[in-house]
C-alpha positions in Angstrom: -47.9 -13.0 -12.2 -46.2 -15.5 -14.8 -44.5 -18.8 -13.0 -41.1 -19.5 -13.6 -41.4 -21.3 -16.5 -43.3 -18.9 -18.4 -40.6 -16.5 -17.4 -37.7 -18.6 -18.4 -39.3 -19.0 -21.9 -39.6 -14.9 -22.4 -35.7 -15.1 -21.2 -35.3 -17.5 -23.6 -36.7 -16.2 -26.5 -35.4 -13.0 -25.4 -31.9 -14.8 -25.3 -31.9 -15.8 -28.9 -33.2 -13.2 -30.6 -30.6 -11.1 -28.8 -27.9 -13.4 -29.7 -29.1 -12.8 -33.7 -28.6 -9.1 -32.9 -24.9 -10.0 -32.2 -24.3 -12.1 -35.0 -25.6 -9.4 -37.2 -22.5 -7.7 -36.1 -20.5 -10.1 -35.8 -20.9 -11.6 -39.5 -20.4 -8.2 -40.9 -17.8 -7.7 -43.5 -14.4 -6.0 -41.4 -14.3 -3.6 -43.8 -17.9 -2.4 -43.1 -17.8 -3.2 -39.1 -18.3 -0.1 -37.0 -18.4 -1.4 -33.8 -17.8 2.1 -32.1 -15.4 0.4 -29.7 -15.5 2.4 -26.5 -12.2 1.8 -24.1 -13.5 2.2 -20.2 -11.8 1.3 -17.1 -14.1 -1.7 -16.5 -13.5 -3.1 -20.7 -14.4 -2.3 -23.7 -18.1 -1.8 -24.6 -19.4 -1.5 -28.4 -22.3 -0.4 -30.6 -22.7 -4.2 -30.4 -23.1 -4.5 -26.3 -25.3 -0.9 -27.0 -27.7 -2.3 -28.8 -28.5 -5.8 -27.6 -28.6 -3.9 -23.8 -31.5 -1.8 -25.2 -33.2 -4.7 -27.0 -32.9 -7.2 -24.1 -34.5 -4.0 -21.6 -37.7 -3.0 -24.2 -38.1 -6.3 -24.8 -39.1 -7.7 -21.4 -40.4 -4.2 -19.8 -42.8 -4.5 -23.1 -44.3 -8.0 -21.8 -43.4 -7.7 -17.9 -43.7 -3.9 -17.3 -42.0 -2.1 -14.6 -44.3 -2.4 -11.5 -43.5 -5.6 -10.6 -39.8 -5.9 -12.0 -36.9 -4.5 -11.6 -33.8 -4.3 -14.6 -30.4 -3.6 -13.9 -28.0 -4.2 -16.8 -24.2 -3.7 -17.5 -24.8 -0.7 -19.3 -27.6 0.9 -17.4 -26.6 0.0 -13.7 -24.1 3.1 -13.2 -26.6 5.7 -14.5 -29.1 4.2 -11.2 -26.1 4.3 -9.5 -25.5 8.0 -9.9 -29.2 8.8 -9.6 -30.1 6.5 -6.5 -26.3 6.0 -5.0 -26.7 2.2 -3.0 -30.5 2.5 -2.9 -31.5 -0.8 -4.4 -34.4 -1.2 -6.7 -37.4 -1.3 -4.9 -39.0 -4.3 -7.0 -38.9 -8.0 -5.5 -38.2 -9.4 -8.9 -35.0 -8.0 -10.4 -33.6 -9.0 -14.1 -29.6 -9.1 -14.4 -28.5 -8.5 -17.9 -24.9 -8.8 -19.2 -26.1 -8.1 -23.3 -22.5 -9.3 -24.3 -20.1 -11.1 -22.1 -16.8 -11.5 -24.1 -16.6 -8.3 -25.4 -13.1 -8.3 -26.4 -13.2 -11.9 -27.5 -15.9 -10.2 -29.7 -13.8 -7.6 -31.0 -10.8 -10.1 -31.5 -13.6 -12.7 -33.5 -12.7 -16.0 -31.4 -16.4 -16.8 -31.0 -16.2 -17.2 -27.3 -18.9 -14.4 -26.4 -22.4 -14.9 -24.8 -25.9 -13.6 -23.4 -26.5 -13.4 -20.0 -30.1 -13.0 -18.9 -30.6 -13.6 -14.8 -33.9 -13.0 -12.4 -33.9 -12.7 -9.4 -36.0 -12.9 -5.9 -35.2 -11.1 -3.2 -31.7 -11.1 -3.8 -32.0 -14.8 -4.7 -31.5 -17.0 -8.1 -34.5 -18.0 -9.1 -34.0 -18.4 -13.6 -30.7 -17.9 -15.8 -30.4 -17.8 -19.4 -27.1 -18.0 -21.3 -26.9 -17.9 -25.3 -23.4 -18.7 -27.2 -24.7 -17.2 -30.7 -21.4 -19.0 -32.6 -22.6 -22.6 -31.0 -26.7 -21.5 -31.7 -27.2 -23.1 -28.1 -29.0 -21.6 -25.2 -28.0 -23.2 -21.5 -31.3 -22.3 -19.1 -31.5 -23.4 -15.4 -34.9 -22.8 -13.2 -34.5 -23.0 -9.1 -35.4 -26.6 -8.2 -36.1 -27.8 -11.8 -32.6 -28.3 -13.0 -30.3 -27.3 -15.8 -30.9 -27.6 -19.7 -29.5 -27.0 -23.1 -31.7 -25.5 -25.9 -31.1 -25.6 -30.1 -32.5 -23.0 -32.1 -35.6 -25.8 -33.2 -36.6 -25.2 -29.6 -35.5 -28.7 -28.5 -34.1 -29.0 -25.3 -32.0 -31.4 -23.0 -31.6 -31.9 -19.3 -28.2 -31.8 -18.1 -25.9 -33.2 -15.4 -22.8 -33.2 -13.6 -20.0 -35.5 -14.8 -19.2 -38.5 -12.9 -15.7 -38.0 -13.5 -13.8 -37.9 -9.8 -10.0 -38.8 -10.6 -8.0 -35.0 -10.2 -5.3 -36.0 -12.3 -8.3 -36.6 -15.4 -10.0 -33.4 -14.7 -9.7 -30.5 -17.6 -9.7 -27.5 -16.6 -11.4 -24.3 -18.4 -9.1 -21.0 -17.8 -9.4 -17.5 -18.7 -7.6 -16.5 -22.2 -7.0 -13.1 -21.2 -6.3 -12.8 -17.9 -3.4 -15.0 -17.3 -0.7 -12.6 -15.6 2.9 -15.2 -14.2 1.4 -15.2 -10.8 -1.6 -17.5 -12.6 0.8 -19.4 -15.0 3.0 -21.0 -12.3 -0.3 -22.1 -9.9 -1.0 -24.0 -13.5 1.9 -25.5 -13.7 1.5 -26.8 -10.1 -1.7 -28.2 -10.5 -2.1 -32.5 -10.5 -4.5 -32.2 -14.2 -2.6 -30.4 -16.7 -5.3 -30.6 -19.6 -6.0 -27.2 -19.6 -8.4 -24.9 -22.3 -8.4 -21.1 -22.7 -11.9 -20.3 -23.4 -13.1 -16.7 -23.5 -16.5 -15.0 -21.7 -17.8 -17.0 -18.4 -20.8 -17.9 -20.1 -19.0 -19.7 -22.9 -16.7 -21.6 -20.0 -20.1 -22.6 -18.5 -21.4 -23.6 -21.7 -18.0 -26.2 -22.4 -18.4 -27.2 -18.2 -22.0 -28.1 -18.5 -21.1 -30.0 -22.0 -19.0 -32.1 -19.8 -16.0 -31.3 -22.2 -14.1 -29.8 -19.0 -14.5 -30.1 -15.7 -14.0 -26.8 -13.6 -13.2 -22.8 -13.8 -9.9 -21.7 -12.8 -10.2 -18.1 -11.9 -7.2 -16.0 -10.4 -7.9 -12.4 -8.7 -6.0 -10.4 -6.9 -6.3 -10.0 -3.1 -9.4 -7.3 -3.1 -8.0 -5.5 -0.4 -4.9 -4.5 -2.5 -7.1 -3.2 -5.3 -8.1 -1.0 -2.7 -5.4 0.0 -1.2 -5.9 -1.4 2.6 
């Protein structure tokens, strides 16, 4: 069995070979781009998401296998779903992969789209990987070892919190598509008013740990309306 660093630097290489799959989409000519752009209750999901799910999956089953590891990804999890029901996997060690978060800020070319590689122990953190292909940066946390940023040379820094504690100073990092009136006027009544709309979470992580704002601001609706009760 690999240690956790050994694991984070399969993620990681993982993680940026998947983000070049995604700029090889994304840099394509718009008049040659078929992104076979597929409109589903949950978002949209492209040729793009498609194939960086499947190269993400070979890629660590080829060098992990599937005996001690589990994979459940955005585009695979509702087939096991349908084949298991709520029967989790029965591996300890489970890999969580979002192969493109920011989908449709990758259809609408703003930049703001990521890789998300997670693993898991027993339902618990234990490595995270996020790539920003447009900013050629990987962000990489290990349990108990801290948080770092990586370049594409492979060098890497540790990173902290800000030491900034004044609310009315804070910036705050805010969804650019979900912004419905109910979520514009708890803006407006908010003490910091520097406010960014930045697309995918893991590009709103990326500008948090980059100390260039400060927090999320998230607005949901009340989950027991979405359902009804």
């Amino acid at each position: 069995m690999k240690n956790l660093e050994e694991l984070s630097e399969i993620a990681r290489s993982a993680a940026w070979n998947a983000a070049d799959i995604l700029q090889s989409y994304y840099r394509r000519d718009s008049h040659s781009l078929n992104l076979d752009i597929q409109e589903n209750k949950d978002g949209p999901v492209t040729a793009a998401d498609v194939a960086v799910n499947s190269y993400i999956l070979q890629e660590l089953q080829s060098v992990l296998g599937n005996s001690d590891f589990g994979y459940l990804s955005e585009e695979t999890y509702k087939a096991y779903l349908a084949k298991n029901g709520q029967v989790p996997l029965p591996q300890a060690w489970v890999w969580i992969i979002d192969p493109l978060d920011g989908t449709r800020d990758f259809i609408d070319r703003t930049g703001e789209f990521a890789v998300h590689i997670a693993l898991a122990y027993l339902g618990k953190p234990m490595l995270a990987v996020v790539a920003w292909p447009e900013q050629q940066k990987i962000y990489y946390a290990l349990r108990d070892a801290g948080a770092f940023a990586e370049n594409k040379n492979g060098s890497a820094v540790k990173l902290q919190v800000s030491a900034r504690d004044i609310v009315a100073d804070l910036s705050i990092v805010t969804s650019r598509t979900h912004r419905g009136e109910r979520f514009r006027k708890l803006l407006q009544k908010l003490p910091c008013q520097n406010q960014l709309a930045v697309g995918s979470i893991g590009c709103k992580i990326a500008t948090i740990v980059e100390q260039k704002l400060m927090f999320i601001l998230r607005f949901r609706e009340n989950p027991r309306r979405r359902i009804g009760i």
